[in-house]
C-alpha positions as CSV (number, residue, x, y, z in Angstrom):
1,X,-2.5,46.6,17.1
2,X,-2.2,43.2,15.3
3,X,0.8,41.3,15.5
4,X,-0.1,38.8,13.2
5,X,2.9,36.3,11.9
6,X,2.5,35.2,8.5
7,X,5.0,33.7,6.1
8,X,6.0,35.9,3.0
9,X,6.3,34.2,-0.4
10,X,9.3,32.6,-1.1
11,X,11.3,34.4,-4.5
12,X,14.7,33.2,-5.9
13,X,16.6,34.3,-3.9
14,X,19.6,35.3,-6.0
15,X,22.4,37.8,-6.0
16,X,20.8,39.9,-8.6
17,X,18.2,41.1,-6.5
18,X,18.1,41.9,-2.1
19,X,15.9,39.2,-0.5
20,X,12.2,40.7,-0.2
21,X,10.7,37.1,0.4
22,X,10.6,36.1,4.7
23,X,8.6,36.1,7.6
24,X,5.8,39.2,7.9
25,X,4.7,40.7,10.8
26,X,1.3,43.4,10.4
27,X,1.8,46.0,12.8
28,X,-1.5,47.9,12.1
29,X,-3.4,48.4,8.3
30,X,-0.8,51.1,7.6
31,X,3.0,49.7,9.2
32,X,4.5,46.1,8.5
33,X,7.9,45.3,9.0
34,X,9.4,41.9,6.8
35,X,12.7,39.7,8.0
36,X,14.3,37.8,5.3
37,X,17.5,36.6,3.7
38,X,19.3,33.2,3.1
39,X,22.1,30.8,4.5
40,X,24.4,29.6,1.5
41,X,27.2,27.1,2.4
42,X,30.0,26.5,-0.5
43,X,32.3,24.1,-0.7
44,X,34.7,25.1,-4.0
45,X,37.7,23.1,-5.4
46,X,39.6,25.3,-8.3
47,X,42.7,23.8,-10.4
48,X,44.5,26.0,-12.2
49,X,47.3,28.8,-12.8
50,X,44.6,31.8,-11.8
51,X,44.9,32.5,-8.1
52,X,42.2,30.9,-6.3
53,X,39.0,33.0,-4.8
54,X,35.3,32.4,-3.5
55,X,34.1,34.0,-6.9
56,X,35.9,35.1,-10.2
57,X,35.9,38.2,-10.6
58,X,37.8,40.9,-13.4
59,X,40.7,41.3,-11.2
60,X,41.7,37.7,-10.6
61,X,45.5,37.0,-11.3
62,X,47.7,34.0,-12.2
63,X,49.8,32.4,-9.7
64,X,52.9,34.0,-8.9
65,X,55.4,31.3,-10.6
66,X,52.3,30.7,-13.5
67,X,52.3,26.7,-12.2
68,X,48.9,25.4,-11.8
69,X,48.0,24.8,-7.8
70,X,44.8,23.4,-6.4
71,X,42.8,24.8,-3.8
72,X,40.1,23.7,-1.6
73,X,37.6,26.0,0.8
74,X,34.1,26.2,2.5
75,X,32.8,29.4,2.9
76,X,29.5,30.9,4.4
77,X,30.4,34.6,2.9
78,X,27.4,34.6,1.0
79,X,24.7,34.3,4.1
80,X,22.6,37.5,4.1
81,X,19.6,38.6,6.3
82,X,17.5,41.9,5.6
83,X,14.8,43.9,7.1
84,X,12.1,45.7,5.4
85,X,9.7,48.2,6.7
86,X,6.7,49.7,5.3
87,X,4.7,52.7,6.5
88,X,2.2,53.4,3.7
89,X,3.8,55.0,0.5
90,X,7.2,54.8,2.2
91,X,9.6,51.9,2.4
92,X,12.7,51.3,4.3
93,X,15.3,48.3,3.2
94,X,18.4,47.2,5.0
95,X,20.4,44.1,3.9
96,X,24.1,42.8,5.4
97,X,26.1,39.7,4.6
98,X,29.2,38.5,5.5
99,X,31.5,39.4,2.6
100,X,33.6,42.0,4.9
101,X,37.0,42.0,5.8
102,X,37.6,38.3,7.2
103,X,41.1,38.7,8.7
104,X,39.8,41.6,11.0
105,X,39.9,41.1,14.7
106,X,41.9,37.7,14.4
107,X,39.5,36.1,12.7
108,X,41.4,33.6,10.0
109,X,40.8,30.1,9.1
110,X,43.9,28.8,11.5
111,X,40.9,29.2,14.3
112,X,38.0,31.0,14.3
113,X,36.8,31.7,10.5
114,X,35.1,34.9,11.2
115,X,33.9,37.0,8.8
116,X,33.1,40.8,9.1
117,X,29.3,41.7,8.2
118,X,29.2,44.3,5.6
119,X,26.4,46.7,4.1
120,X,24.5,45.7,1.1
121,X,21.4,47.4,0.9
122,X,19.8,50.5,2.6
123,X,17.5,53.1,1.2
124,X,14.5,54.7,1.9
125,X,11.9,54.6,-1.4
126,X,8.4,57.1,-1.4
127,X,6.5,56.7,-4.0
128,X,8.7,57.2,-7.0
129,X,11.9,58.8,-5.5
130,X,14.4,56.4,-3.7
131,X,17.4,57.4,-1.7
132,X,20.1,55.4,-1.1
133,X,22.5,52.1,-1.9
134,X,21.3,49.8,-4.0
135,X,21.8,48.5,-7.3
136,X,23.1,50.8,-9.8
137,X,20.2,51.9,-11.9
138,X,22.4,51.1,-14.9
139,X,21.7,47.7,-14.3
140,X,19.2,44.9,-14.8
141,X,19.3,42.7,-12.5
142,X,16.9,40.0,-14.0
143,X,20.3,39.2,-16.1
144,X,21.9,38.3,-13.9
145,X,22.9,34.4,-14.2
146,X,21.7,32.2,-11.7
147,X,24.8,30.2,-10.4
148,X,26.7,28.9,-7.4
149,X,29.8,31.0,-8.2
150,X,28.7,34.4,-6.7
151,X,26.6,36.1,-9.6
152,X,27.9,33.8,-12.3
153,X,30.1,35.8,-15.2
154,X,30.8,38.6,-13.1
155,X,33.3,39.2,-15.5
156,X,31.0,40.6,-18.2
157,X,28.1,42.0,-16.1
158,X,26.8,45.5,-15.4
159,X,27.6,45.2,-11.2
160,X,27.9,47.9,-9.2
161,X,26.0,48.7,-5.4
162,X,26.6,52.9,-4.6
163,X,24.7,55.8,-3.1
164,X,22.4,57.5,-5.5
165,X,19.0,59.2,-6.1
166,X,16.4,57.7,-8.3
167,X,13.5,59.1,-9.7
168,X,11.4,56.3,-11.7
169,X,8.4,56.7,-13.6
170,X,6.7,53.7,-15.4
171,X,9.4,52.6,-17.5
172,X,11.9,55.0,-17.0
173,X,14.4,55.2,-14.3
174,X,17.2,59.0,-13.9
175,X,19.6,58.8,-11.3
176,X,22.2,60.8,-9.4
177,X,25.1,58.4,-8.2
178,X,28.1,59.1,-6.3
179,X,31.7,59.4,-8.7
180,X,34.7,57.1,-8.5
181,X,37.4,57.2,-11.2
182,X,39.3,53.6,-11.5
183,X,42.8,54.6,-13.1
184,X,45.8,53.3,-13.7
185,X,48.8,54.4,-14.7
186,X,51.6,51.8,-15.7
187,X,50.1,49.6,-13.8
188,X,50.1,51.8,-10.5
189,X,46.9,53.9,-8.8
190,X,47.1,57.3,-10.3
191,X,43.0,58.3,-9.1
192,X,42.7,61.7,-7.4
193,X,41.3,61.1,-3.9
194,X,38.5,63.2,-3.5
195,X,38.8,64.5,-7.0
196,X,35.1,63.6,-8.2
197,X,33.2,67.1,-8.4
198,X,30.5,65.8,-10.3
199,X,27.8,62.8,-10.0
200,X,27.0,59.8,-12.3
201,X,24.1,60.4,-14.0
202,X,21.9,57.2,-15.8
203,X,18.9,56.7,-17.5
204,X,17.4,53.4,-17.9
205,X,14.1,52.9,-19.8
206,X,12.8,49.1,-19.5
207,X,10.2,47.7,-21.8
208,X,8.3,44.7,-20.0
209,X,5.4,42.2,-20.7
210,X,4.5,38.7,-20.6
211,X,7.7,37.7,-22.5
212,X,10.1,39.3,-20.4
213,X,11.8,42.4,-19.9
214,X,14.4,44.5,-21.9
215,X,16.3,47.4,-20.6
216,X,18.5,49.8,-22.5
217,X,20.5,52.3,-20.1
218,X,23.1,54.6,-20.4
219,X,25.8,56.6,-18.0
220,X,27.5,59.7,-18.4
221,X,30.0,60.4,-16.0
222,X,32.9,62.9,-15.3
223,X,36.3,61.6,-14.8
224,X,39.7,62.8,-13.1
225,X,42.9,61.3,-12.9
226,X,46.2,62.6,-12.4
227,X,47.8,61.4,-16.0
228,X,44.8,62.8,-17.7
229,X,43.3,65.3,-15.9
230,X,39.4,65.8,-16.5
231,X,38.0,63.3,-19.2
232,X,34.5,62.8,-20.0
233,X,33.0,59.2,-20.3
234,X,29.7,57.4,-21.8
235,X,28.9,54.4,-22.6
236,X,25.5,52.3,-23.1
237,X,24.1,49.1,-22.3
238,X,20.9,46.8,-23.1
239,X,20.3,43.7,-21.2
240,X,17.0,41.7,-20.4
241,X,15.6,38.3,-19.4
242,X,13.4,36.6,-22.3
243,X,10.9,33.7,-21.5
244,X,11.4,30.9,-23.5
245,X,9.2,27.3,-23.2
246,X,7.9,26.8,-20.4
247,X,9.6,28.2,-17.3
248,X,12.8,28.1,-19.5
249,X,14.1,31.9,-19.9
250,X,17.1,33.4,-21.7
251,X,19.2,36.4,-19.8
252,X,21.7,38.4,-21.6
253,X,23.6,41.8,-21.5
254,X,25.5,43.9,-24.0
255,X,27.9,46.8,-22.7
256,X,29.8,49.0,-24.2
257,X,31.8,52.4,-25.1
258,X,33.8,54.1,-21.6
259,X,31.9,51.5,-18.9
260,X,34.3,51.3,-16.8
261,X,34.0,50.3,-13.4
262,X,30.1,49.8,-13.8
263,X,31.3,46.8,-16.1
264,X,32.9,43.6,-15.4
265,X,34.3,44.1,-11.7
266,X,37.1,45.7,-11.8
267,X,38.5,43.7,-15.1
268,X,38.3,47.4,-17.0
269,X,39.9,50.1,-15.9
270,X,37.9,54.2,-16.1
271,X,41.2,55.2,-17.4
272,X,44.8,53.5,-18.7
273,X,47.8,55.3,-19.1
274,X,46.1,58.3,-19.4
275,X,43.3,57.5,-21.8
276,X,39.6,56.7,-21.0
277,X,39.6,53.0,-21.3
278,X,36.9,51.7,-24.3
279,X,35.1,48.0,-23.2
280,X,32.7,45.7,-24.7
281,X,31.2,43.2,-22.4
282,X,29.0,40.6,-23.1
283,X,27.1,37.4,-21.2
284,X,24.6,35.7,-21.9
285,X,22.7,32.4,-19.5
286,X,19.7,29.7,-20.4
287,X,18.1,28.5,-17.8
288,X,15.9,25.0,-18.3
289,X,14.1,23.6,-16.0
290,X,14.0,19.7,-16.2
291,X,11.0,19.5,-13.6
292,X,9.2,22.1,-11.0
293,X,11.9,21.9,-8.5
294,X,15.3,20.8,-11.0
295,X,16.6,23.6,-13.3
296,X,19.8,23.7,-14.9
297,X,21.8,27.3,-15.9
298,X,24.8,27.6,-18.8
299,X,26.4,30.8,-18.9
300,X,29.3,32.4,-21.0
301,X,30.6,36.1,-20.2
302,X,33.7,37.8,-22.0
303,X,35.0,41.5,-21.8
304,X,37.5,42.4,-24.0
305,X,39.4,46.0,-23.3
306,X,41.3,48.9,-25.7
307,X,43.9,50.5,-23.7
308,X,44.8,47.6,-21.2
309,X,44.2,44.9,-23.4
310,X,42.3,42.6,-21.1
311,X,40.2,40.0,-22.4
312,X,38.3,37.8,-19.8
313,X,36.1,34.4,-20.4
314,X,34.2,32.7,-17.2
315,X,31.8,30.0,-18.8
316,X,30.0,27.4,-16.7
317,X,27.1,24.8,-16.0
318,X,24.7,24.0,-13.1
319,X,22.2,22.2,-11.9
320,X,19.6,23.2,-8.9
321,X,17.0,21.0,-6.8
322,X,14.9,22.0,-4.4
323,X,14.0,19.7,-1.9
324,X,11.4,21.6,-0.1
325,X,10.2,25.2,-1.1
326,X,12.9,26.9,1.2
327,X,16.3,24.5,0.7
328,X,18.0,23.7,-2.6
329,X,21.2,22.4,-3.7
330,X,23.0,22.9,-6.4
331,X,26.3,21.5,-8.3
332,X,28.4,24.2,-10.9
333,X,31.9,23.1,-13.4
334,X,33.2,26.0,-15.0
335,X,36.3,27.7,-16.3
336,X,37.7,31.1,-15.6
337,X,40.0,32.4,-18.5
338,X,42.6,35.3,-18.8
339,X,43.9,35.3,-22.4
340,X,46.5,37.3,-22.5
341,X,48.3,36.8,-19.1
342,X,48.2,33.1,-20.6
343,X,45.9,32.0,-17.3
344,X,43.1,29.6,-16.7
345,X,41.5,27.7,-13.7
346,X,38.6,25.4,-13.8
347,X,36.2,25.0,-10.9
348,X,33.9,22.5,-9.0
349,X,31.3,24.2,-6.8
350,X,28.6,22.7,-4.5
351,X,26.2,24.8,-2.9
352,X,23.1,24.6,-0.4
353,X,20.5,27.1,0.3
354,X,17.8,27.7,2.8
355,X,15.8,31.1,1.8
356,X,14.6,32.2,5.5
């Protein structure tokens, strides 16, 4: 048995994909298992009448009285560490980080600042059949923004980490994924517990080459409420990452028709009052890099909703350095904008990064 150590290739390590790159240890020719993962310290000032939070997200609200407050917070939430282990054609993935429950157990920021692990990733892949959570297969995670605020314009992205089965071939990608039905009714939970008979099912096909990679998906799913009863739901999306000059790329996504909850966290309901809520979503980011280790990210992401009438901005600008292959920082501004509740905060983020 060799128990050869060897380093693993370093990836960006970003939210929209778990962290393959780490440490590899070869079992034998056939078994290796990988460790890998990152630690992210935050420090985040917001200013603003939008309630503060580690990350914007669709369901952010304005301050109780609508005055502007200021807020100030570390956080290491974002740390994550994975395991991957590969037996010939099969492949088993694990990934936790520390986004759980933080109050649980006593631990607040008064003393201890604990924060509950919590399951990201963990499926079992053979060949072209994976069984699982992951990534939604409606999504393309190469558009995903890079940024300090957790996955940039949340707000306006396909995001959405379930149980599923995936069958993939080539370019193509079906999947089975487990049901949930977001409703609201006059602003109060009317969603059947246990009421979702029937799975998700997606198709995704992705077209990719030397210039990048786009992906046109769409879901059809069954929903159940108690102020509608049954309702059916589709809706589409097409997203990709396009290389540009140099190392420069250009990510965008496009989503639209009855999204849902697959859209936008949580800013668009499955169903409002009754009616199957209709969405349009879209963000795009440009990513320049000024030299080999300094790159720079703008972003911009808006969804705009029928029945509930939401319609959500988050726009903002970084910069990255690495100072060795493993640890970068990285300094964001940006705004977070709720039109019609009248609402806005502005942010300051810095961030540091050591890819294990």
């Amino acid at each position: 048995m060799r128990n050869t150590i060897k380093s693993g290739l370093i990836l960006a390590a970003m939210v929209s994909a778990p962290s393959f790159a780490g440490y590899t240890v070869d079992i034998n020719d056939e078994d290796k298992i990988t460790f890998g993962g990152y630690i992210k310290a935050d420090l985040r000032y917001t200013d603003g009448n939008i309630a503060a939070r580690e990350y914007w997200i669709g369901t952010a609200g304005p301050t109780a009285d609508g005055k502007d407050i200021s807020h100030f917070q570390g956080s290491l939430n974002e740390t994550r560490f994975n395991a991957k282990y590969v037996h010939g054609d099969v492949t088993g993935f694990i990934e936790m980080d520390f986004f759980g429950k933080a109050t649980t157990g006593g631990g607040t920021e008064d003393f201890s600042n604990s924060s509950n692990p919590r399951l990201r990733h963990a499926f079992i892949k053979y060949k072209n059949i994976l069984v699982g959570q992951t990534w939604t297969t409606f999504m393309n995670t190469s558009a995903i923004a890079e940024a300090a605020d957790f996955g940039g314009p949340l707000v306006a992205s396909a995001f959405v980490r379930q149980y599923q089965f995936r069958y993939t071939n080539g370019g193509l990608q079906l999947s089975l994924e487990n049901p949930e039905t977001r409703s609201r009714n006059g602003g109060v939970n009317d969603a059947i517990t246990g009421g979702d008979s029937r799975p998700d099912v997606i198709a995704k096909y992705t077209l990719k080459g030397g210039w990048g990679n786009v992906s046109v998906a769409g879901v059809a799913r069954k929903l159940n409420s108690v102020s509608s009863g049954e309702e059916s739901a589709f809706g589409y999306g097409i997203a990709g990452q396009i290389k540009t000059v140099g190392k420069d790329d250009f990510r965008f996504q496009l989503h639209s028709g009855e999204t849902g909850r697959y859209v936008s966290v949580a800013a668009a309901n499955d169903i409002t009052n009754g009616k199957v809520e209709e969405s349009t979503s879209v963000s795009v980011a440009y990513r320049h890099f000024w030299t080999d280790d300094t790159r720079s990210t703008v972003f911009y992401g808006n969804t705009t909703t029928e029945e509930s009438d939401v319609d959500n901005t988050h726009w903002g600008v970084n910069v990255f350095k690495n100072y060795t292959e493993q640890l970068s920082f990285g300094l964001e501004v940006g705004n977070f904008e709720m039109d019609t509740s009248d609402a806005d905060s502005s942010y300051v983020q810095l961030s540091a990064k050591y890819i294990l």
